[in-house]
C-alpha positions as CSV (number, residue, x, y, z in Angstrom):
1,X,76.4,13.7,175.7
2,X,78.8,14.7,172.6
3,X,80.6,11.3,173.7
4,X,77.5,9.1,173.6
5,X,76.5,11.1,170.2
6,X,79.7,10.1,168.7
7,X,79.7,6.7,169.3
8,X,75.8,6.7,167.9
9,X,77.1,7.7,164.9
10,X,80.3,5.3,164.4
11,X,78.3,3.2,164.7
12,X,76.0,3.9,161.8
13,X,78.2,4.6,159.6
14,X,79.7,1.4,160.2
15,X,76.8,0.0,159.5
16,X,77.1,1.9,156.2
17,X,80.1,-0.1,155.4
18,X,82.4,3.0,156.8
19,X,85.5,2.0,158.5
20,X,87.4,4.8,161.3
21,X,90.7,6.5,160.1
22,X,92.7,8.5,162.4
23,X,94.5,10.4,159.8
24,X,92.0,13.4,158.7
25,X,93.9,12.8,154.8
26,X,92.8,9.8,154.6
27,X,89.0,10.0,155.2
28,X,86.1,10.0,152.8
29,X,84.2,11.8,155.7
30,X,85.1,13.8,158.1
31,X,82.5,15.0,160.9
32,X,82.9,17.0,163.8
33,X,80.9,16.9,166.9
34,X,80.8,20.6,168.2
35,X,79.0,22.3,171.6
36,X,78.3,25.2,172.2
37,X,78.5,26.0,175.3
38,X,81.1,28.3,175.2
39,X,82.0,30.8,172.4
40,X,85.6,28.9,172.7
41,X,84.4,26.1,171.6
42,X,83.0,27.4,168.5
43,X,85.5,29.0,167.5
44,X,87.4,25.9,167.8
45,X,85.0,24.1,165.9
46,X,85.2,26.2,163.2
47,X,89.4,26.3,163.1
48,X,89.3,22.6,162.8
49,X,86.9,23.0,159.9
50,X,89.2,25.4,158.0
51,X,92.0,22.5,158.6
52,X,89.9,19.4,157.1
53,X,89.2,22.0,154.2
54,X,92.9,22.7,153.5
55,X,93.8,19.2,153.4
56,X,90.8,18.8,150.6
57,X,91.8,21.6,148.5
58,X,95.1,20.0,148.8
59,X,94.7,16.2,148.7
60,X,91.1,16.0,147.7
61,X,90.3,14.4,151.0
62,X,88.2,14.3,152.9
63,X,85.4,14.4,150.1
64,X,82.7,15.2,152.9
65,X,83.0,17.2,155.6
66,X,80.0,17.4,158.3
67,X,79.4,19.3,161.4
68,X,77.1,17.7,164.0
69,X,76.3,18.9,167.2
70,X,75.2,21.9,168.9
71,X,76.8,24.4,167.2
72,X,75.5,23.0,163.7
73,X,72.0,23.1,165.6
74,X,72.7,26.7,166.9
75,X,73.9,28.4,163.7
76,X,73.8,26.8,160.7
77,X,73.6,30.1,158.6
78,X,76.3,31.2,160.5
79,X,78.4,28.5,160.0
80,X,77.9,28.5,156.4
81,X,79.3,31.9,156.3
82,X,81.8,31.8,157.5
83,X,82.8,28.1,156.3
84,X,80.9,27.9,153.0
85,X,82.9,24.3,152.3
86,X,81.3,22.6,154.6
87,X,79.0,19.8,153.0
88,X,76.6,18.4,155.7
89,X,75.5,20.3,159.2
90,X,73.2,18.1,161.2
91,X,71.6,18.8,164.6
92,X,71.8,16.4,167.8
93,X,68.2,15.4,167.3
94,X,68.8,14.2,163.6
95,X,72.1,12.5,164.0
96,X,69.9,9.3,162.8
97,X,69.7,11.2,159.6
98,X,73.1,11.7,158.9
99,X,74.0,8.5,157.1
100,X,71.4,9.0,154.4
101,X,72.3,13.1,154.3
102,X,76.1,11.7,153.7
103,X,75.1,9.2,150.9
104,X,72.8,12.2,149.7
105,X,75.5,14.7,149.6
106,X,77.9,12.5,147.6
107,X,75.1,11.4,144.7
108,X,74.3,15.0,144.2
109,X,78.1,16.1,144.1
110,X,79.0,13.1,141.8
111,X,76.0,14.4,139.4
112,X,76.5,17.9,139.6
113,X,80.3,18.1,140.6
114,X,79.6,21.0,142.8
115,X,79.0,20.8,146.5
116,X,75.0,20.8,147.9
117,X,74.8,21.3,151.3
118,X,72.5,19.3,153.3
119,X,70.7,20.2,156.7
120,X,69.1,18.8,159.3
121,X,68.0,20.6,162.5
122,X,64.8,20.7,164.6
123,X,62.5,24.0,165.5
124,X,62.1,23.5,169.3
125,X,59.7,25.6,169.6
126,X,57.4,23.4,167.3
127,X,58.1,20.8,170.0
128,X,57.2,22.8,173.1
129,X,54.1,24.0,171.4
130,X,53.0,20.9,171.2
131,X,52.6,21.2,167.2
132,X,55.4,19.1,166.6
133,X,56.6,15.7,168.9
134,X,60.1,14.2,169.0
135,X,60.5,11.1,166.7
136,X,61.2,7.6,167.6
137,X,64.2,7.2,165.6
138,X,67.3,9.0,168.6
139,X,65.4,6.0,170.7
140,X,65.4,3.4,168.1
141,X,69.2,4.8,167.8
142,X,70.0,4.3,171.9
143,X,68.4,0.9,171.6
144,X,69.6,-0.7,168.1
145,X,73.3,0.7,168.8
146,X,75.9,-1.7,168.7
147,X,77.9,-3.2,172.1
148,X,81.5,-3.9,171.3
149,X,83.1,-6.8,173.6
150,X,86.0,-4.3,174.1
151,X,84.3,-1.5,175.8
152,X,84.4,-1.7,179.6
153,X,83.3,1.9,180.0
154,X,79.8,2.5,178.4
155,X,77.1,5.7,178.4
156,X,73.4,4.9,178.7
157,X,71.3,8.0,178.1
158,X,68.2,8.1,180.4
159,X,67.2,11.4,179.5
160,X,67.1,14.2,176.5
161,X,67.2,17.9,176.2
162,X,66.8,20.3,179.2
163,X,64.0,22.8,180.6
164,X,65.7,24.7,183.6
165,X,66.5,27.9,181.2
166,X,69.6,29.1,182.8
167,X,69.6,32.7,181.8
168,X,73.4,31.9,180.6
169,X,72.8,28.5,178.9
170,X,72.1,27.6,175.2
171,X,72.0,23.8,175.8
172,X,67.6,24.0,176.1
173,X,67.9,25.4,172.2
174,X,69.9,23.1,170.6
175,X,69.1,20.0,172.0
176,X,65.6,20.7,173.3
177,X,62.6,20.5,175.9
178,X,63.3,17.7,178.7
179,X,62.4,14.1,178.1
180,X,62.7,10.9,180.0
181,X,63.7,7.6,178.2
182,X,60.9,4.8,179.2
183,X,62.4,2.4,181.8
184,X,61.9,-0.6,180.5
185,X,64.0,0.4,177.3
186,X,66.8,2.0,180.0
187,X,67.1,-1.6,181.5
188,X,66.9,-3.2,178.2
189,X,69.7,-1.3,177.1
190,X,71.6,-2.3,180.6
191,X,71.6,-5.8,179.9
192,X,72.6,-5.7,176.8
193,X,75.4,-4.1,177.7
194,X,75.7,-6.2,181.2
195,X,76.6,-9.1,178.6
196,X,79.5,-8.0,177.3
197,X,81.3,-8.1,180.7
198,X,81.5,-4.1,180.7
199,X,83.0,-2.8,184.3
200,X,81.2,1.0,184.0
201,X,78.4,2.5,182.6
202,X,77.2,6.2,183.0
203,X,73.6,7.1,183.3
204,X,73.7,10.7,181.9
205,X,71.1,13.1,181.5
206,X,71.5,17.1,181.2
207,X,69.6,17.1,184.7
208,X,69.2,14.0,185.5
209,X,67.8,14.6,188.9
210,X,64.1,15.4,187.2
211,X,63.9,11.8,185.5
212,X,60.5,11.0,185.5
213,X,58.8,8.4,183.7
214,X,55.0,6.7,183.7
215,X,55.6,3.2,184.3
216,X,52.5,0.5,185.1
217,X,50.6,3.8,186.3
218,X,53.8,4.4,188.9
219,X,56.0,7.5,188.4
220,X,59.8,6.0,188.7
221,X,61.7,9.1,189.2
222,X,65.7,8.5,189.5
223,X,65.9,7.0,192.8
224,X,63.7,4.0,191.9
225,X,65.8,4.0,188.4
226,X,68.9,3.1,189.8
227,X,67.4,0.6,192.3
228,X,65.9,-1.3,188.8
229,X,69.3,0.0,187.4
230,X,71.2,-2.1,189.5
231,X,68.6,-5.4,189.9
232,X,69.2,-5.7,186.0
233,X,72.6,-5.7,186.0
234,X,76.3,-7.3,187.6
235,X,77.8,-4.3,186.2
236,X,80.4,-3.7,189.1
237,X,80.3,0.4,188.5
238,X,77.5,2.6,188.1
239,X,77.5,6.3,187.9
240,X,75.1,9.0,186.8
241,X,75.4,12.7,186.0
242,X,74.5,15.7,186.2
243,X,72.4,16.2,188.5
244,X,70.7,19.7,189.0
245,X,70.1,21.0,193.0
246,X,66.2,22.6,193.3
247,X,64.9,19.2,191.8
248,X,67.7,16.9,193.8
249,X,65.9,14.2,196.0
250,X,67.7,13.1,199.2
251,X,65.9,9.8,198.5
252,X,68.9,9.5,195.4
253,X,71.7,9.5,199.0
254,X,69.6,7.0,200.0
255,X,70.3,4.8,196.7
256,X,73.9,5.1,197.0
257,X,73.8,4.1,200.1
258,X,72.2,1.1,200.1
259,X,73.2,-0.1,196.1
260,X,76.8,-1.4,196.5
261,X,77.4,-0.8,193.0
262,X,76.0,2.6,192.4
263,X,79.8,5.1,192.7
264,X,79.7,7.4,195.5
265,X,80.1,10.3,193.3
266,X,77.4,13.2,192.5
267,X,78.3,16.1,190.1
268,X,76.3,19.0,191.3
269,X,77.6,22.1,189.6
270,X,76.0,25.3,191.9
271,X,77.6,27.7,189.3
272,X,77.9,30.9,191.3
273,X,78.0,31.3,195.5
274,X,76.1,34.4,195.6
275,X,72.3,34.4,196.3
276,X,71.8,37.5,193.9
277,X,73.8,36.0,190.7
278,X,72.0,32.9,191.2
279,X,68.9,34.8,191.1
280,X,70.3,36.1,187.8
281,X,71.2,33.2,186.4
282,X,67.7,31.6,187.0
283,X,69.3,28.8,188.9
284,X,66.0,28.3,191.4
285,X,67.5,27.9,194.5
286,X,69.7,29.4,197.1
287,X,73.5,28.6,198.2
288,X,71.8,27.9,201.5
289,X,70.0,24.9,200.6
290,X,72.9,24.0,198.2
291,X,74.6,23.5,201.3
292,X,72.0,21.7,203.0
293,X,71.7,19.0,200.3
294,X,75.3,18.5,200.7
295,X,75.7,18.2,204.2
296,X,73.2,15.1,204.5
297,X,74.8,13.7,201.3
298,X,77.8,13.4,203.7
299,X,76.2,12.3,206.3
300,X,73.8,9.0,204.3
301,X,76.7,8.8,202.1
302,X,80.1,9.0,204.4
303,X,83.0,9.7,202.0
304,X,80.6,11.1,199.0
305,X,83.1,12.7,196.5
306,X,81.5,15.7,194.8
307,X,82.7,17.4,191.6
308,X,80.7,21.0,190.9
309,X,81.0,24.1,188.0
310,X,80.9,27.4,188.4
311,X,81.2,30.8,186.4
312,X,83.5,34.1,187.4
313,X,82.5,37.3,186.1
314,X,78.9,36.9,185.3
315,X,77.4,40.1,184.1
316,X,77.5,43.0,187.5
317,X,79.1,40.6,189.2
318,X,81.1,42.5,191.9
319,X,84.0,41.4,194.4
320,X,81.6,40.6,197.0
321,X,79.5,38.2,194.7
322,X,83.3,36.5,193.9
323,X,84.0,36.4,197.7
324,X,80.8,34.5,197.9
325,X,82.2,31.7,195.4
326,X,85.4,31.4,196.7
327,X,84.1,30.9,200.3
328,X,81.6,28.2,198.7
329,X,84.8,26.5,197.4
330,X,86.3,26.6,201.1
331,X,82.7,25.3,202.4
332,X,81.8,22.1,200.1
333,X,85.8,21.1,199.5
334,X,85.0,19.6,195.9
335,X,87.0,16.9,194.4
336,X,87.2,19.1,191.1
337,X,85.5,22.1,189.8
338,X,85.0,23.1,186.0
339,X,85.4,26.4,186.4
340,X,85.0,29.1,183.6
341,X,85.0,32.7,182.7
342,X,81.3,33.5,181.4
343,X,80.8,33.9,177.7
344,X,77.9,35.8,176.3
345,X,75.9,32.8,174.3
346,X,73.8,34.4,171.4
347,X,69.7,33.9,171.9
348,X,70.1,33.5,175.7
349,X,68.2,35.3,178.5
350,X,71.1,36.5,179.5
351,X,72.1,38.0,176.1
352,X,68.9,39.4,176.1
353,X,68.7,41.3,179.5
354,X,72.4,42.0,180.8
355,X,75.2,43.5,179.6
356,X,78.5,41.9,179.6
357,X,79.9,44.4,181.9
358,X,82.9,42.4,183.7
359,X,86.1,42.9,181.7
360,X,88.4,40.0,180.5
361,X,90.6,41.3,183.0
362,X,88.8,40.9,186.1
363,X,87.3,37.8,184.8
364,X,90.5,36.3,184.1
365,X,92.1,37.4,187.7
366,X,88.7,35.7,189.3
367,X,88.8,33.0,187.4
368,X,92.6,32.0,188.5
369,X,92.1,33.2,191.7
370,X,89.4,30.7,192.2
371,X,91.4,27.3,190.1
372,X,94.2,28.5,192.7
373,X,91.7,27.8,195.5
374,X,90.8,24.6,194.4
375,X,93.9,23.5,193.2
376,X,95.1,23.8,196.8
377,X,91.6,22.1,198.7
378,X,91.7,19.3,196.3
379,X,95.8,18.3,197.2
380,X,94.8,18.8,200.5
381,X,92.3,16.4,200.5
382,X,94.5,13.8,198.1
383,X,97.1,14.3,201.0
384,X,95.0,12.6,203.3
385,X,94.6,9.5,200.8
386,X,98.8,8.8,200.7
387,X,99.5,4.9,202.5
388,X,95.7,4.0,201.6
389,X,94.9,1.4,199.4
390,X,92.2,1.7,196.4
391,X,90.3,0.1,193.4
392,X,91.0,1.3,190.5
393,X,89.4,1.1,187.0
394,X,92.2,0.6,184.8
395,X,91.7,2.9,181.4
396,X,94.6,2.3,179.5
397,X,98.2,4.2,179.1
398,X,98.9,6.9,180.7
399,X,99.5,10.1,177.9
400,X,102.2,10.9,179.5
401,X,103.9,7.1,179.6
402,X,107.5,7.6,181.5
403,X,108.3,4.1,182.0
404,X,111.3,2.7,181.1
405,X,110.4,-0.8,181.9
406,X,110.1,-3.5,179.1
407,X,106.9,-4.5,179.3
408,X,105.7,-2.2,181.6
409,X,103.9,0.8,181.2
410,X,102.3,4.0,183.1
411,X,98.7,3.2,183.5
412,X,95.9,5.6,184.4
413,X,92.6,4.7,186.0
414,X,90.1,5.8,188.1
415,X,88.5,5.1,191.8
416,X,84.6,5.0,192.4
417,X,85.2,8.8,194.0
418,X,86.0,9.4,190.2
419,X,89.4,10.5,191.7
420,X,92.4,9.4,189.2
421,X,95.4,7.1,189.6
422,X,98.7,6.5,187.5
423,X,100.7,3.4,188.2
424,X,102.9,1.1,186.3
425,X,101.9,-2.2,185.1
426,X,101.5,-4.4,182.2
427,X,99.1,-3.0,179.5
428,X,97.2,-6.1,180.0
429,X,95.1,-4.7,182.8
430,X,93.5,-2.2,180.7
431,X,89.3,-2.6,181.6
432,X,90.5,-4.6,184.8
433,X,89.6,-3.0,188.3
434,X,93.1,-3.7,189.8
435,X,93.9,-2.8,193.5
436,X,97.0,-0.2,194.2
437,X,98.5,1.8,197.4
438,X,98.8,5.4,196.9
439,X,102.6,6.7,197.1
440,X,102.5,10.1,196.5
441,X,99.2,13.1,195.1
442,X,98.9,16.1,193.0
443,X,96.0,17.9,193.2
444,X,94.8,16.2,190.3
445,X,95.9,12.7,190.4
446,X,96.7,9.9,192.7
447,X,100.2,8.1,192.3
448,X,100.3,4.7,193.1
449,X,102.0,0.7,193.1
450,X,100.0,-2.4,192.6
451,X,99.3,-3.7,195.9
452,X,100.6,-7.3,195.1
453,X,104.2,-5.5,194.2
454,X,104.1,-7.5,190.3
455,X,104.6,-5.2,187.2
């Protein structure tokens, strides 16, 4: 979502006659996208904020510095305590704003010479009272940005906000109640993007397993999406995430199975293995029918890769509860797992009724306990891929580049499992889907040689 966000905005502003720096010193603006997910990631956030201010009190620039995202949307008065400087905060609902709250910011500071700061965030609960509706302009936005010939991987959101209220999750109060994009401006969007010759595109939605839309008096939920998904387009990957297990339809197996083009991936975080955290968490359904959802996945979909999320040391969680997790690992054999050590998010349910009564400690020993796990199932199940041959969606150069080769470089990609591959080759095959054997595995990544033995 923060990705898709970001590009929404470049592309304003370019519109605004701005032009992308990647030195911080050298910027007129600066703007950081925050979450706030995590209490990690704010204070992140706001560390990167103190930076962009000590290069303006030393070099004058950047003249403006925004925060965006759900952190600005979560605690603006917060955030302008505790980093006063900061010129612009803006919301994920009013990103369409920030343009005009930039140009705004920089007349008043020119007049006055001192620094006003400008806001823009949304009350929620205005929206879910039905006093106040969502404007057109974030669909306007989706629909009017600009499709560059170079991008091969693209996001197309199909769906905004969240109302599932996950007793640990701040995500339905910053970016708000659930809504589905109309279809016809989801396919419109497609093949726009289907003309540019782009290889990938993500449908995401914060549970995109509830899409629902009106359409012609017929209800086209996300099954029926991705079969109109993939009539309107020769797009050669499509994925979609995240999907959300009480509202998952078996009918969506069904799509990947029969839709060539539609990536035999799902991301289907289950959070916690334990029936009673679950119950906790508000997550409305059990690890029983968690498991039954996978198990015919795997059998309508043979070879479905599955990536999940999970949190150690939820408040009272107890050894047993963990034991439940880690023997939910063992059962689904994940691809990956983001797995994380539960931080108390301010104005949760969570916050409200528990206590944060697990230490750091035992969180900590959980938590690697359980990336220990899954660091051994998933080079397990690599193993078994070594002397097979795969596609591979060429993303550019590897980070860490070792080749020595003139002309040659270390190139990282991905395979519709979503499992990733480095392998040497020109740099020329960036956005190409090029076909490679698999020489050796991590539990992370795939090693490979072009098939057709050229570098």
């Amino acid at each position: 979502m923060n990705k898709l966000d970001s590009e929404l905005v470049a592309g304003l502003l370019a519109k605004s006659d701005y032009q992308p720096t990647s030195d911080p010193a050298e910027a007129q603006v600066a703007i950081l996208n925050t979450c706030s997910v995590r209490d990690h990631a704010e204070q992140k956030a706001l560390s990167r904020l103190g930076h962009f201010d000590h290069l303006r009190r030393t070099s004058g620039k950047p003249e403006i510095i925004a925060i965006m995202g759900c952190f600005a949307q979560r605690s603006p008065e917060y955030i302008l305590q505790r980093v006063p400087f900061v010129d612009v905060l803006c919301g994920p609902s009013q990103i369409h704003q920030l343009p005009e709250l930039i140009t705004t910011t920089r007349r008043d500071r020119e007049k006055s010479k001192k620094i006003h700061t400008k806001r823009a965030v949304t009350d929620f609960r205005q929206i879910r009272s039905g006093k106040a509706s969502p404007a057109d302009d974030l669909e306007n936005l989706d629909l009017c940005r600009p499709v560059e010939e170079t991008q091969f991987q693209r996001f197309v959101r199909v769906q905004r906000g969240c109302d599932k209220f996950c007793s640990y999750c701040v995500v339905p109060f910053v970016r708000g109640p659930e809504s589905s994009r109309p279809v016809d401006h989801i396919l419109e969007e497609v093949r726009r993007i289907d003309q540019t010759g782009c290889k990938e595109i993500t449908l995401i939605g914060q549970t995109i397993s509830s899409y629902r839309f009106v359409s012609d008096g017929q209800t086209v939920d996300l099954p029926e999406l991705l079969y109109r998904v993939h009539q309107a387009c020769s797009i050669p990957r499509i994925r979609f995430i995240t999907s959300y297990p009480a509202d998952f339809s078996l009918n969506i197996f069904k799509a990947i199975a029969e839709l060539r083009r539609i990536c035999p991936y799902l991301h289907l975080p289950a959070q916690h293995g334990s029936n009673r955290v679950l119950q906790l968490m508000n997550r409305k359904y059990a690890v029983e029918t968690y498991l039954e959802i996978l198990e015919q996945g795997r059998r309508i979909v043979p070879g479905l890769s599955v990536a999940g999320d999970f949190i150690v040391g939820f408040p009272t969680e107890t050894d047993q509860d963990h034991n439940h997790s880690i023997t939910l690992l063992e059962n689904v054999r994940y691809k990956n797992c983001f797995i994380f050590k539960y931080s108390v998010r301010p104005g949760t349910l969570a916050e409200k009724r528990f206590t944060d009564d697990v230490s750091d400690e035992i969180k900590s020993r959980r938590h690697r306990q359980m990336l220990e796990v899954q660091d051994r199932i998933s080079r397990e199940d690599n193993q078994s891929l070594v002397g097979k041959t795969v596609d591979v969606l060429v993303e550019g150069i590897s980070k860490k580049n070792r080749s020595n080769q003139e002309n040659v470089k270390q190139l990282v990609g991905r395979t519709v499992e979503d499992k990733i591959v480095i392998f040497e080759g020109p740099e020329t095959l960036k956005g190409e889907i090029e076909r490679v054997k698999i020489t050796a595995v991590s539990s992370l990544t795939l090693f490979a040689e072009r098939c057709n033995g050229r570098n």
